[in-house]
VOGU-3710 file (C-alpha; in Angstrom, 3 decimals, decimal comma):
1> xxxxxxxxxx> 251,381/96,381/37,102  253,045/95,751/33,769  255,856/98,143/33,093  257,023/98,355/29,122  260,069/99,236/28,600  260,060/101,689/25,978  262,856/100,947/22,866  266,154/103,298/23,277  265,865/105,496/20,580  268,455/105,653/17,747
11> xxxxxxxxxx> 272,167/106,377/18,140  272,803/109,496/16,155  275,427/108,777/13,722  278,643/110,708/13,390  278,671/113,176/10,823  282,097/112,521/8,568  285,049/114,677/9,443  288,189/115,572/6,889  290,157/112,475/9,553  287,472/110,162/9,140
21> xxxxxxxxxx> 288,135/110,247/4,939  291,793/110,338/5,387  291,245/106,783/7,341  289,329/105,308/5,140  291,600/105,967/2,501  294,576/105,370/4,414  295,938/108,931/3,470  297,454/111,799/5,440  294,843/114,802/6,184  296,680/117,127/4,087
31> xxxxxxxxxx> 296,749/115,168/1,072  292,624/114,617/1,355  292,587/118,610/1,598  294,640/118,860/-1,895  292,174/116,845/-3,221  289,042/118,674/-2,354  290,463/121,776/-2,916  292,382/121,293/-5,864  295,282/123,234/-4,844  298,193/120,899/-5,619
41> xxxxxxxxxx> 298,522/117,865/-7,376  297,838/114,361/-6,364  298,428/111,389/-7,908  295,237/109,699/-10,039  295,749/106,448/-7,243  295,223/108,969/-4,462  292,874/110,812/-5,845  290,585/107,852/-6,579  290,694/106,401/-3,057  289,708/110,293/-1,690
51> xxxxxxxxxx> 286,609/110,219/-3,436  285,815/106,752/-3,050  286,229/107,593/0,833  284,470/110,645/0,378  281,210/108,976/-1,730  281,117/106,155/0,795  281,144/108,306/4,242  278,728/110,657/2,845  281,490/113,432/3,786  280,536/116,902/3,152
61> xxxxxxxxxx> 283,304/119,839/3,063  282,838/122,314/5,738  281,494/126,114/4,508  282,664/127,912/7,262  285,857/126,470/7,341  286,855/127,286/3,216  285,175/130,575/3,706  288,223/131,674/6,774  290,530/129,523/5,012  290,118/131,532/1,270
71> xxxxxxxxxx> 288,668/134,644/2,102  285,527/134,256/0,180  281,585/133,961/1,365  279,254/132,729/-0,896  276,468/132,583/1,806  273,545/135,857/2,470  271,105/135,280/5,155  267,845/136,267/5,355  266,398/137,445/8,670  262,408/137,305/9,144
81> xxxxxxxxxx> 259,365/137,266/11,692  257,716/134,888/9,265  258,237/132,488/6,161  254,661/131,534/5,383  252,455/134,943/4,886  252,131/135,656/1,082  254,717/139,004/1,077  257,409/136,892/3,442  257,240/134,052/1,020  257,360/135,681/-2,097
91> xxxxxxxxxx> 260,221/138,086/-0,821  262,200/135,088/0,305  261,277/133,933/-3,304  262,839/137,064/-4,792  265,852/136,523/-2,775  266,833/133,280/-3,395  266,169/133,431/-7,296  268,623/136,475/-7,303  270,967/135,112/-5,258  270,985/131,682/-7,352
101> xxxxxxxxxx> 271,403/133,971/-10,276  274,865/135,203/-8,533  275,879/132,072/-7,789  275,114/132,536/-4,202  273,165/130,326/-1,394  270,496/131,449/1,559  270,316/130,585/4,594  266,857/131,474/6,365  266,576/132,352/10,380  263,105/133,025/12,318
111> xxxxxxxxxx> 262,852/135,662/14,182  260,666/134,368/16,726  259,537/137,315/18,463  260,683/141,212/19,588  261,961/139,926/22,553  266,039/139,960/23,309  266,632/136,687/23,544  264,473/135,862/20,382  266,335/138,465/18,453  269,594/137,542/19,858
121> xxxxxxxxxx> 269,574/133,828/19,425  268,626/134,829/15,410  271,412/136,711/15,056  273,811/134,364/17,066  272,575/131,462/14,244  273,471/134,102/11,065  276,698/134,980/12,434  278,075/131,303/13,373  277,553/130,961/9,631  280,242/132,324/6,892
131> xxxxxxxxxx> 277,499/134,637/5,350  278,765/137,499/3,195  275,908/139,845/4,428  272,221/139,948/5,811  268,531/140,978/4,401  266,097/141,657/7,541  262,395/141,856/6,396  260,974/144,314/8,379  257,286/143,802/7,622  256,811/142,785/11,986
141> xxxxxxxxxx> 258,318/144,446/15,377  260,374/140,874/15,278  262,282/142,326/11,810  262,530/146,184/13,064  263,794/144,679/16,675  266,730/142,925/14,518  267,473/145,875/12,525  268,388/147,564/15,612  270,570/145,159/17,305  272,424/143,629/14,484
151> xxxxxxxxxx> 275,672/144,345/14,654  277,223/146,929/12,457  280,125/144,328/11,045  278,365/142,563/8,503  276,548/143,879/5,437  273,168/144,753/6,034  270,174/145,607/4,163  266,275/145,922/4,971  263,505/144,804/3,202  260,181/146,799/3,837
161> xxxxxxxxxx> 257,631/149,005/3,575  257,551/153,007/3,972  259,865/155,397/4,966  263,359/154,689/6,415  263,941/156,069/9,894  266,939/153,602/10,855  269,600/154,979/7,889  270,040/151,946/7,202  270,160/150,881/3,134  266,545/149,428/2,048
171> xxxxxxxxxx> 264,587/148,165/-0,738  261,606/149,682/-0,185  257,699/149,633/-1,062  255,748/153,037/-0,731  253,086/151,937/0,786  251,732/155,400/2,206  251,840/156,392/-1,507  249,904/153,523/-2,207  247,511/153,607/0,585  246,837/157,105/-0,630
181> xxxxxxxxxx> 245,761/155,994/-4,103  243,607/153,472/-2,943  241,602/155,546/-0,760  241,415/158,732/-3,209  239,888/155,773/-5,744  237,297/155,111/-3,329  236,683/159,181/-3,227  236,749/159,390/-6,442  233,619/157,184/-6,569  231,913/159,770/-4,457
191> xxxxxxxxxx> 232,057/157,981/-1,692  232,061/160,493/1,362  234,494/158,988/3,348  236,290/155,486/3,867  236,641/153,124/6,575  239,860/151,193/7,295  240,349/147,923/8,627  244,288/147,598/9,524  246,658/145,028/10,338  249,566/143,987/12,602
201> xxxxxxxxxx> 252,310/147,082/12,476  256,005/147,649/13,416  254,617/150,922/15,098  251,363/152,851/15,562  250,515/152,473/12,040  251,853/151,143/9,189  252,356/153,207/5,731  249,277/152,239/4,259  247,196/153,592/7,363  249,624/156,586/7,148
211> xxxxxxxxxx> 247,826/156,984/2,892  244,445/156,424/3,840  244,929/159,407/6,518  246,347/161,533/4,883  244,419/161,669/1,154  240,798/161,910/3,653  242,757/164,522/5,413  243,326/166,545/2,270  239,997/165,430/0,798  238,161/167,382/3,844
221> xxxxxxxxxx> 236,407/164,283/4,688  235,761/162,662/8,149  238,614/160,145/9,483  236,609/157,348/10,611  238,202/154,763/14,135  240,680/152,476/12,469  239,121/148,788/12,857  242,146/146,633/13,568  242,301/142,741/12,337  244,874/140,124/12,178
231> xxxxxxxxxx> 246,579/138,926/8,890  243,861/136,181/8,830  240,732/135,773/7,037  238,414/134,810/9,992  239,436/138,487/11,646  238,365/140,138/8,622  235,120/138,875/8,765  234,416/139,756/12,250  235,164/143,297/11,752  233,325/142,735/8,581
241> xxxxxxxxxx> 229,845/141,690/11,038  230,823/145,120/12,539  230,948/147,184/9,716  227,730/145,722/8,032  225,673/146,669/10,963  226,458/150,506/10,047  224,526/151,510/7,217  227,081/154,555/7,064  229,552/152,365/6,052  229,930/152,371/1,839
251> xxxxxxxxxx> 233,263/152,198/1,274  235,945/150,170/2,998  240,128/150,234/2,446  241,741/146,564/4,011  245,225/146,466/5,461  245,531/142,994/3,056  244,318/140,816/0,659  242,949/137,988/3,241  241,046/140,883/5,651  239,535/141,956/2,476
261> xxxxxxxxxx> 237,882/138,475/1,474  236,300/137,922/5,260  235,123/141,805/5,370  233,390/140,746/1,586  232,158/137,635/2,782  230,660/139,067/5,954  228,946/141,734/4,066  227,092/139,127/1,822  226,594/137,271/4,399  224,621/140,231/6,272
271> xxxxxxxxxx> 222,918/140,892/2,514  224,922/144,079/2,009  226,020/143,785/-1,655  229,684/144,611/-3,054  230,092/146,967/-4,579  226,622/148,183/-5,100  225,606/148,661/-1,378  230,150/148,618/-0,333  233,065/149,065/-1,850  236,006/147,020/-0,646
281> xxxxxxxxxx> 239,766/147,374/-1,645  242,558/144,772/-0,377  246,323/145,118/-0,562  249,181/142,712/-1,905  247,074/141,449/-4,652  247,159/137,821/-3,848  246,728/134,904/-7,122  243,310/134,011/-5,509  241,905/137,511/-5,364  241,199/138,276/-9,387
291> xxxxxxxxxx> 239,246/134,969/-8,908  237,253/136,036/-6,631  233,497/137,002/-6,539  233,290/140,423/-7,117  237,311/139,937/-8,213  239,037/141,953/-5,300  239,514/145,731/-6,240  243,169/146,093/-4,947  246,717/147,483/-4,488  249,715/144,667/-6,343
301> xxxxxxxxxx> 252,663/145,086/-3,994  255,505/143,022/-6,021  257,108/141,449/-3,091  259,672/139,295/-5,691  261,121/142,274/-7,173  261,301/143,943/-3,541  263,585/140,882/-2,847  265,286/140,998/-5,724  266,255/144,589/-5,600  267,066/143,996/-1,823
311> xxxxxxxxxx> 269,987/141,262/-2,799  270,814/143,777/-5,602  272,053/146,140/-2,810  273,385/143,530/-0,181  275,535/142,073/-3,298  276,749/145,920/-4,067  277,519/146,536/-0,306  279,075/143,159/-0,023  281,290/144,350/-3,832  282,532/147,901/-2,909
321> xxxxxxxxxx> 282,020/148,317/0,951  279,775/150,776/0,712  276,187/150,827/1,431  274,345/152,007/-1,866  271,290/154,509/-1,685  267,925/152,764/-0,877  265,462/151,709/-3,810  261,879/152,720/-3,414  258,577/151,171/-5,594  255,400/152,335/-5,712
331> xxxxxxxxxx> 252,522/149,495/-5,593  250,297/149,856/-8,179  246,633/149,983/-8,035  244,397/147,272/-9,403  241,140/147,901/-10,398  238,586/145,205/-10,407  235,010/144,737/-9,418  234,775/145,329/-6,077  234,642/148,880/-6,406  231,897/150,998/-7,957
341> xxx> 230,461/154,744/-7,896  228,247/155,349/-5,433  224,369/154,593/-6,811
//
């Protein structure tokens, strides 16, 4: 039998240290610290054969070690079940541009799941980091599981939807108030009632749900089962293959943007027209969807300004020690042309 002997992988190389320059310019530590720092003067010579050192070992300074040494943190992190959903993105988006803006970097940890180790290992990463303070997004149980265990020693603001329960300071969207708007539209169209189609929640339900409820409540019209999907496309159009088969069904309020394009497409697909036969509404408001055939009737969250305003209040926290009140924004509704009145 022929054994091969596989190659030894790599040797990982040393990453630089403030000795290693100090050797290779054949200078004392401190003096290779004056010259980074620019605290004291150094002769030109000196100076030259620092840099040189420093350009040829590919040294980097240390964050965490100017941050204890002067005080100052010019580091937030972000905190986040996700990165690569539309509102997560764009949020982080929001975030960074802000913090940029303040002269201020972001660092980005994945909360993996609502599990204590997941949520503990997250916050072990933020804190072995010089960060000034912390945004959680809690659009998942992995965000709202970090909000409660992070520690209350560091600066801390939430990103979300709905209603506050956790007193902490949040940048908020009103989703219920949204959700509410969206599905008195759909009334409004004389449709007699409207089915849901939800997706993943902190909780029970998420604020959106919460709207929906509570404008067919007040309405007087029948609450229909809530139809629960995924954030994907593909589970959108399986409920959608349920809700086509009901002929009862003529108006239909999606928990996103992505749920909203399989219910459409499964609809079609099942020769049920929208909107003459169904009327569909998304939420987020997505690029894609105002291309869309029948462009997507739906509610425009503006998840860059909700991480904008969130920095806002970390960076006032992080100023005057005091947590600020929170900043709620309603979503707006879109109307396009996957709504109509009822023929």
């Amino acid at each position: 039998m022929k054994v091969t002997k596989e190659p030894a992988p790599p040797l990982r190389q040393k990453v630089p240290v403030l000795s290693d320059v100090a050797k290779a310019a054949d200078v004392s530590v401190p003096t290779v610290s004056r010259v980074l720092t620019s605290s004291k003067f150094v002769a030109p010579e000196l100076r030259e054969r620092v840099m040189k050192a420093v350009a040829e070992l590919g040294y980097r300074p240390n964050g965490a070690a100017r941050a204890t040494r002067s005080g100052k943190r010019s580091m937030v992190a972000v905190l986040t079940g996700g990165t690569s959903n539309y509102g997560y993105a764009k949020t982080i988006e929001g975030i960074e541009k802000a913090a940029r803006q303040s002269g201020m970097s972001v660092i980005i940890a994945v909360v993996e799941s609502d599990d204590d180790e997941a949520v503990n290992a997250a916050i072990d990463l933020v804190l072995s980091q010089p960060v000034a303070g912390v945004i959680i997004l809690e659009f998942d149980r992995p965000g709202l599981a970090a909000v409660k265990a992070f520690p209350h020693s560091v600066p801390l603001v939430v990103a979300g939807g709905g209603t506050r329960r956790t007193g902490k300071t949040g940048a908020l969207l009103d989703e219920r108030g949204a959700g509410k708007d969206a599905t008195n539209h759909l009334l409004s169209l004389g449709h007699k009632t409207v089915h849901h189609v939800s997706v993943p929640t902190m909780g029970k339900h998420s604020g959106r749900t919460d709207g929906w409820r509570a404008a067919l409540t007040a309405a007087g019209a029948a609450v229909p089962p809530i139809l629960h999907a995924t954030w994907e496309p593909a589970s959108g159009y399986r409920v959608g293959q349920e809700l086509a088969g009901n002929n009862d069904v003529t108006a239909v309020f999606c928990g996103n943007d992505d749920v909203a394009i399989g219910v459409i497409r499964a609809l079609l697909d099942s020769g049920r027209r929208v909107p003459e036969d169904v009327s569909v509404v998304g939420f987020d408001d997505q690029p894609h969807v105002a291309l869309w055939r029948p462009a997507l009737t739906t509610v425009r969250q503006d998840f860059q300004d909700l991480g904008a305003r969130a920095f806002t209040l970390l960076a006032a926290t992080v100023e005057t020690g005091t947590p600020p009140g929170s900043s709620t924004v309603k979503p707006e509704l879109i109307l396009r042309e996957s709504t109509a009145a009822v023929g």
